[in-house]
C-alpha positions in Angstrom: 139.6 128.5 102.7 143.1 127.3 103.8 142.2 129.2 107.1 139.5 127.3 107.8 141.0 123.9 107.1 143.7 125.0 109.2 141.4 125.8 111.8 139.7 122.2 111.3 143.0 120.8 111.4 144.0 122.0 114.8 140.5 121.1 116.8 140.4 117.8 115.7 144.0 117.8 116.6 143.1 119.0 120.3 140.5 116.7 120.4 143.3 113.6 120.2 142.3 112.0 116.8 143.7 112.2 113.9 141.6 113.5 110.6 141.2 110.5 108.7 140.0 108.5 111.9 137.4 111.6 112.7 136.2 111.0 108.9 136.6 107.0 108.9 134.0 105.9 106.5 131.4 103.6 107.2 132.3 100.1 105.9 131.7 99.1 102.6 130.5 95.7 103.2 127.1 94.7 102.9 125.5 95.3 106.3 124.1 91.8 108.3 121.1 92.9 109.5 119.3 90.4 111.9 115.4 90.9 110.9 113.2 89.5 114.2 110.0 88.6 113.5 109.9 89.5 109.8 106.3 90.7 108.4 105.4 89.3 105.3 103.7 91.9 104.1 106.6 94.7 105.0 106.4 96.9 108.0 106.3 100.2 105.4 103.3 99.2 103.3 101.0 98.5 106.4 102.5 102.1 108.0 101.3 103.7 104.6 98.0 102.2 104.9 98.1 103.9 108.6 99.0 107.4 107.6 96.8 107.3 104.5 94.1 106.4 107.1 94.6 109.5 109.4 94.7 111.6 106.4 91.0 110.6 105.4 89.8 110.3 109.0 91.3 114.1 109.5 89.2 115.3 106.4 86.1 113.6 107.8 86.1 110.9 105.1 85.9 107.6 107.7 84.3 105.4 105.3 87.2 106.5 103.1 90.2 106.1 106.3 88.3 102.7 107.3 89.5 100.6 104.5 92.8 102.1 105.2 93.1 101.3 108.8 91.7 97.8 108.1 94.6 96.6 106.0 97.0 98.3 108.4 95.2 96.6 111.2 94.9 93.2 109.4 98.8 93.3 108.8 100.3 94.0 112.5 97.4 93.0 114.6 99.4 93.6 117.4 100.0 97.2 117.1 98.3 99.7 119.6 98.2 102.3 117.3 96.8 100.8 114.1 93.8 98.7 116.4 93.0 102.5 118.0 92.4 103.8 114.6 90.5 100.6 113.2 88.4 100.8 116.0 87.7 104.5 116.4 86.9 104.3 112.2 84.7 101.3 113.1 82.8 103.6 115.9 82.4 107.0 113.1 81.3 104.7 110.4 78.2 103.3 113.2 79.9 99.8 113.9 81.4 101.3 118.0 80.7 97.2 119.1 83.1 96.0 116.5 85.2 98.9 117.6 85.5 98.0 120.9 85.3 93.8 120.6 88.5 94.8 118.4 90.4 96.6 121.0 89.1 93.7 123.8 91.2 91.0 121.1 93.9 89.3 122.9 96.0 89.7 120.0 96.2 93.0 121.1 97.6 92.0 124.7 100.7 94.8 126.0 103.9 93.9 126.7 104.0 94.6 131.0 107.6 94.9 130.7 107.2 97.4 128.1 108.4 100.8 128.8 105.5 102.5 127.5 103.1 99.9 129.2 101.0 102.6 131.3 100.7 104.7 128.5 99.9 102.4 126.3 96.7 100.8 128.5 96.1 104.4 129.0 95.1 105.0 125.5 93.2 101.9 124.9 91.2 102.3 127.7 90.0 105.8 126.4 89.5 104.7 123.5 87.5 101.5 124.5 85.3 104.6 126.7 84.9 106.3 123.2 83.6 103.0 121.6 80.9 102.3 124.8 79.3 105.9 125.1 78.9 105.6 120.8 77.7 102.7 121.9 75.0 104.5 124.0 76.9 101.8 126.7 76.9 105.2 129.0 77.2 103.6 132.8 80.2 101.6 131.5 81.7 104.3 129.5 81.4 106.6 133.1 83.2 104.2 135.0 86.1 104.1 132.9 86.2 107.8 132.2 86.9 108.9 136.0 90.2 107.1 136.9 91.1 108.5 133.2 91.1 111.8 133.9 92.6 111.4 137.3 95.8 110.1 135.4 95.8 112.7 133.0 95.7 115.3 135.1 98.6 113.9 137.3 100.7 114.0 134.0 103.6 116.8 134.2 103.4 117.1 130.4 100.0 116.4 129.8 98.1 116.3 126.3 95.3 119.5 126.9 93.4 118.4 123.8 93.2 114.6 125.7 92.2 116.7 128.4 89.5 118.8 127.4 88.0 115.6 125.5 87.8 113.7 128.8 86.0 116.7 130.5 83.8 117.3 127.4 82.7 113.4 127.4 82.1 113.5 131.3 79.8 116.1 130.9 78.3 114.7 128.4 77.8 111.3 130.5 76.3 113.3 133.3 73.2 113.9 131.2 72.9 111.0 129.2 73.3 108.3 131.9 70.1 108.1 132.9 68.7 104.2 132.3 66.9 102.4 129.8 64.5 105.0 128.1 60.8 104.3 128.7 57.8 105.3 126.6 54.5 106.3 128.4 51.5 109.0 128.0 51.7 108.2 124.0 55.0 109.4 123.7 58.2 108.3 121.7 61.2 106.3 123.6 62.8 109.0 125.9 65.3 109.8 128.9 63.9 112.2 132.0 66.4 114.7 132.8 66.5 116.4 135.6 68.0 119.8 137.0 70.4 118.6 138.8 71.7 116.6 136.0 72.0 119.8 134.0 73.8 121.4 136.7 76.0 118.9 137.5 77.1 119.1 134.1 77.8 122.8 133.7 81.3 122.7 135.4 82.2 119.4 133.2 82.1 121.4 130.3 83.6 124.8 131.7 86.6 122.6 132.5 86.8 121.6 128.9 86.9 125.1 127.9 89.2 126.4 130.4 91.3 123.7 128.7 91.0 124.1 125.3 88.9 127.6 124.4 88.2 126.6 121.3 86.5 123.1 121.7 82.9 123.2 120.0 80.9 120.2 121.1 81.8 121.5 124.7 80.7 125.5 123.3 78.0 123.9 122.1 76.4 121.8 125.0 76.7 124.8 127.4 74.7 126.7 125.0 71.8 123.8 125.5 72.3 123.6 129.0 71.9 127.7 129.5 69.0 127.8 127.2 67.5 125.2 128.9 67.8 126.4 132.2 67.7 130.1 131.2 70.7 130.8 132.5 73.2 133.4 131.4 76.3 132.2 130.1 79.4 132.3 133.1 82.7 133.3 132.9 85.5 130.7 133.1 89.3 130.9 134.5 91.6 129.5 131.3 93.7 126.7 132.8 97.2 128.4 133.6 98.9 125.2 132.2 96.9 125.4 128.9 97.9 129.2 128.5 101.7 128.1 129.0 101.5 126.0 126.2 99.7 128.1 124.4 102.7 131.0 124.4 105.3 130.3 121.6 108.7 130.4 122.6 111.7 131.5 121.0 114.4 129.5 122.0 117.4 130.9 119.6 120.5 131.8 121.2 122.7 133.9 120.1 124.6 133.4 116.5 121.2 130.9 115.9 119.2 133.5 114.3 117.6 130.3 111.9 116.2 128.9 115.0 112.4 129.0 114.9 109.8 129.3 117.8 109.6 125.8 119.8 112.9 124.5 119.0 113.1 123.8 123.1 110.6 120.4 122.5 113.7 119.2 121.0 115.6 118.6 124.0 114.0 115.5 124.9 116.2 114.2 121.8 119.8 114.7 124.0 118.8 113.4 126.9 121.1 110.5 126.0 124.7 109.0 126.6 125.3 109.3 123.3 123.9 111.4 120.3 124.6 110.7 116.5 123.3 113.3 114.5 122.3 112.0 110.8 121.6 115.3 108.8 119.9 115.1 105.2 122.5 117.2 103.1 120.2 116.1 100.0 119.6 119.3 97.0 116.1 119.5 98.3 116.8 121.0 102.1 119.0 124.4 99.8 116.2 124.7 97.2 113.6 124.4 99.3 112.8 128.2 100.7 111.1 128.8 104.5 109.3 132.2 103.6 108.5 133.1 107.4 112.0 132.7 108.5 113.5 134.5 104.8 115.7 131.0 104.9 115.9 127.4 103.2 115.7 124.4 105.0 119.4 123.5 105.0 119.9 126.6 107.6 117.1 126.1 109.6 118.3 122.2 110.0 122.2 123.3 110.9 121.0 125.9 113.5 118.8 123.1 115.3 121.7 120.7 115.3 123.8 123.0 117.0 121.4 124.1 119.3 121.0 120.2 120.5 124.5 119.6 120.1 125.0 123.0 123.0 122.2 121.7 125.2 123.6 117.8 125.4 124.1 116.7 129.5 127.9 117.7 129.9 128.6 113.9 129.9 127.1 113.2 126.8 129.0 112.3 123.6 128.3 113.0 120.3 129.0 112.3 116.6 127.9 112.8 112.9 126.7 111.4 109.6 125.2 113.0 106.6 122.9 111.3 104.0 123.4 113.2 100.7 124.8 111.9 97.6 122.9 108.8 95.7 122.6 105.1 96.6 126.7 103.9 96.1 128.6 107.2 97.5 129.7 107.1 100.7 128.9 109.9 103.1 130.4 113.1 103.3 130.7 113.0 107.3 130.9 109.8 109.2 132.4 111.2 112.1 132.0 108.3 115.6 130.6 109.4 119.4 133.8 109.1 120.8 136.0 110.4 117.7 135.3 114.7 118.3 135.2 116.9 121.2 132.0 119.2 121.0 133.7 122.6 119.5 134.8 120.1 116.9 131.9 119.1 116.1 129.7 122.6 116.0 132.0 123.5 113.6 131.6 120.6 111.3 128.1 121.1 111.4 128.1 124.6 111.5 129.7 124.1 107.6 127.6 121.0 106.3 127.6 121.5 102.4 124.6 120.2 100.7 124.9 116.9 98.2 122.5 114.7 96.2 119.5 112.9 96.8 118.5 110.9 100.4 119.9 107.8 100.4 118.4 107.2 103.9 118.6 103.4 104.4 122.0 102.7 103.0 123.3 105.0 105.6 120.8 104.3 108.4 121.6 100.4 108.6 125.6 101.3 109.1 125.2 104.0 111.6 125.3 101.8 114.9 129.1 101.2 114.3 129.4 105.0 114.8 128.3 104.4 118.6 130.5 103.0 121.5 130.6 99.5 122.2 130.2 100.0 125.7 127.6 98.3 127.6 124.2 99.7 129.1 124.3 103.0 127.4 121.1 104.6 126.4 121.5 106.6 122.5 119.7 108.2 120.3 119.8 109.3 116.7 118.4 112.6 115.6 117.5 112.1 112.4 116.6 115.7 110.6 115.3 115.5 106.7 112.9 116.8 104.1 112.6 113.7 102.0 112.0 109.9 101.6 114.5 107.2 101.3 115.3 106.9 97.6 117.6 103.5 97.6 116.7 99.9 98.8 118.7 96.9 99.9 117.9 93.3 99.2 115.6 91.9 101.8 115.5 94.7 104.0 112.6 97.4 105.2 113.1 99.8 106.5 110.0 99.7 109.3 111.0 95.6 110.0 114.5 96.4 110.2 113.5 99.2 112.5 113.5 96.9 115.4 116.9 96.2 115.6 117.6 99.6 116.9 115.5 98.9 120.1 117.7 95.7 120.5 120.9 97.8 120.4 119.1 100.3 122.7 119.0 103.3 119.7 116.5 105.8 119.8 115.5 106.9 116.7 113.7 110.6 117.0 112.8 112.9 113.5 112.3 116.2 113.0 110.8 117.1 109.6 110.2 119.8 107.1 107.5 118.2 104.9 104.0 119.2 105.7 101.4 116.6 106.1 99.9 116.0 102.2 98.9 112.2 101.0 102.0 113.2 98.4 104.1 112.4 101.4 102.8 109.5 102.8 105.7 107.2 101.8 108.3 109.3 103.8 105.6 109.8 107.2 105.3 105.8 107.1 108.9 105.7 107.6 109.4 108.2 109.8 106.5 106.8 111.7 107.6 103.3 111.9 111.6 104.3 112.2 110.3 106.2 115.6 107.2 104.0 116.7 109.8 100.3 116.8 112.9 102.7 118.0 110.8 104.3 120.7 111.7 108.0 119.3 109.1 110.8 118.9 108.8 112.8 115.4 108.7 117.0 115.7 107.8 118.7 112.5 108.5 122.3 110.7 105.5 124.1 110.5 105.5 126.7 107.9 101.9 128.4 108.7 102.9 128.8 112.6 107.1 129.2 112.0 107.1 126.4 114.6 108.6 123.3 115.8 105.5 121.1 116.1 104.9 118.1 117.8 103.6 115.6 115.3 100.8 113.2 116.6 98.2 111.3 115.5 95.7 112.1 117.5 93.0 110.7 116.4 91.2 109.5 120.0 90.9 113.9 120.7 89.2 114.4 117.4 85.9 112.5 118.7 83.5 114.9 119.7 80.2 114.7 121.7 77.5 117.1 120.8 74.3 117.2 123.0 71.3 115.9 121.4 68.1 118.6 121.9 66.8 118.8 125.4 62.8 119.5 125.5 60.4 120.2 128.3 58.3 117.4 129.5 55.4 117.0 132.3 55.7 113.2 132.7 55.3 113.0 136.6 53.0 115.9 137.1 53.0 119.0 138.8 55.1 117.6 141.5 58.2 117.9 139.1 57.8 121.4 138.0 61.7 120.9 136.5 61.7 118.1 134.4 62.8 117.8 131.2 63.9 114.8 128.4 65.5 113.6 125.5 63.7 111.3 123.0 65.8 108.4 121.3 66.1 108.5 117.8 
């Protein structure tokens, strides 16, 4: 023991602070908090609402998710992400005009200046295209869908199950864009299709599954389209960029051994000036045992803030906090960007000690005064925890007070060990909101896989587009030997 300190003792030393300013606590006055546009019915509660919502939707309960979005919605009409689900819910539960007269609102107008801005008109748009073709608004739906997929295929890092949807949907546009149905020779309302169409098709939906194998509307329409044409099924080349992502990785260096698989889709959480990483040191992360990795959490958490802490941009600086303890300790480490040089530091993390409960926003609201006060310098928090915040302070949530942290250009990026149950939904709705008004990203511990997951909602690539039944028809005569329809519910 009195090596170690010693050892503590002398890098801080080289580092040219002294102990007690490395450990400065945080101050113990009550935090002034400027809330902007305050919600009256609290950022948190409408984020619940959201990720109760996705839980439903997810389980193929939409009636059930619907309610859900609609109080989110009707709470922060403004944002993207709970009009998208509203709307999609409104298009499963047979209401797609509502869907899309929703997502046409100006209330739901993006910011141009915004840095997300394409992105964020990206989505809409696709899921406005969603809306139409439930719609059976097919020619409209097509237009949209084309310069879509151009854009997502021009993405370096883009989303194959997005992907795969678009080419799915395109395909399924190609045969049911075909006019008004008509109803002649006795028969019920119906659309001629025509070879072509059914070959023109084919490749829309081999795409898809080069993309993503396992995709079933797009398994199944093929199967339609061969029967139909009585044509055996083809072999198709799997997209090289699918099967890349496809291919864990494991990233742990050496001395790292609690690394798991993935842990390189955390690097987009350095890429900043300056880094504060805010551990959860709470009983929960020791107790808690990761079967697949024969470890707890606590390990796997110190291992992936080192690994972070070794891939930061040589410029970069870095500190630390820890939330442990309960609601009127102070923390254990409160150690500033500029305070530790990066050995230092490894080892301070490399020997976190676990404490108490997770007394998330006491700490969160003080942990700007661990960054420089320098000017035009992009930061970001990484924020690594197993639980929800257990304390309150007057006045504040934690989702309105959020924006602040965009205004003092923080990031705030997650990575989580709790799996996705409705018995979590408080602690998602903050990490959702915390990342969402920061303009961070949340990665999640997946114990199944022994993976660092990314954690989206994606609820726009879990619409699927099945062909209806295709059937041989002689409307025009003999003349069209090839012709075939489908009849209109």
């Amino acid at each position: 023991m009195r090596i170690a300190l010693a050892y503590v003792l002398l890098l801080v030393i080289a580092s040219g602070v002294g102990f007690e300013q490395a450990r400065k606590p945080p101050s113990n006055s009550q935090p002034q908090v400027e809330l902007k546009d305050k919600l009256a019915s609290g950022g948190k509660a409408a984020y619940r609402h959201y990720y109760q919502g996705v839980y439903y939707y997810q389980e193929d309960q939409a009636q059930r998710a619907l309610g859900h979005f609609r109080q989110a919605y009707q709470a922060i009409p403004s944002q993207l992400s709970f009009a998208l689900a509203y709307g999609l819910a409104l298009g499963a539960t047979g209401k797609p005009e509502s869907g899309i007269e929703l997502l046409q609102d100006r209330r739901l107008e993006i910011d141009a200046n915004h840095a997300d801005y394409e992105d964020m008109q990206h989505l809409r748009t696709y899921a406005i295209c969603l809306l139409q073709t439930q719609a059976g608004r097919y020619w409209q739906a097509r237009a949209r869908l084309t310069p879509l997929i151009q854009t997502e295929e021009s993405r370096e890092n883009f989303n194959p199950d997005r992907l795969a949807g678009m080419y799915n949907l395109a395909g399924y546009l190609q045969i049911l864009d075909q006019g008004t149905p008509t109803s002649h020779q006795g028969q019920a309302l119906h659309k001629h299709i025509q070879i072509e169409d059914l070959e023109q098709a084919i490749p829309y939906f081999e795409k898809a599954l080069s993309i993503d194998s396992s995709r079933q509307d797009s398994k199944t329409s093929l199967k339609i389209i061969n029967d139909t044409l009585g044509r055996d099924p083809q072999p198709y080349t799997m997209d090289p960029r699918s099967l890349e992502l496809s291919i864990p990785r494991f990233d742990a260096p050496v001395g790292l051994e609690h690394l798991p698989y993935g842990a390189s889709s955390l690097d987009l959480f350095g890429q900043y000036d300056e880094v504060l990483f805010l551990v959860d040191i709470s009983g929960s992360m020791v107790m808690e045992e990761v079967s697949c990795m024969s470890t707890d959490r606590f390990n796997i958490m110190r291992d992936a803030a080192v690994y972070l802490l070794d891939r930061l941009p040589e410029e970069s600086i870095a500190g630390l906090a820890t939330i442990g303890g309960d609601c009127n300790t102070e923390p254990s480490w409160w150690i500033a960007a500029d305070s530790m040089d990066r050995a230092a530091l490894r080892f301070e993390i490399r020997y976190l000690n676990p404490d108490g409960t997770t007394p998330l926003l006491n700490i969160l609201v003080k942990t700007p005064e661990l960054f420089t006060p320098a000017a035009g310098r992009k930061r970001g928090i990484f924020f690594i925890s197993d639980g929800e915040n257990v304390c309150s302070l007057s006045g504040v949530d934690i989702c309105d007070w959020a924006r602040s942290l965009r205004d003092q250009n923080i990031e705030l990026n997650v990575l989580t060990f709790l799996d996705q149950g409705l018995q979590n939904s408080g602690a998602f709705a903050e990490y959702a909101c915390l990342t969402d008004r920061s303009g961070g990203e949340i990665r999640y511990f997946n114990p199944s896989t022994c993976m660092i997951d990314h954690f989206r909602f994606d609820l726009l690539d879990r619409v699927q587009f099945d062909l209806p039944p295709i059937e041989r028809v002689n409307c025009w005569g003999s003349a069209f030997e090839k012709m075939w329809a489908i009849f209109v519910e």
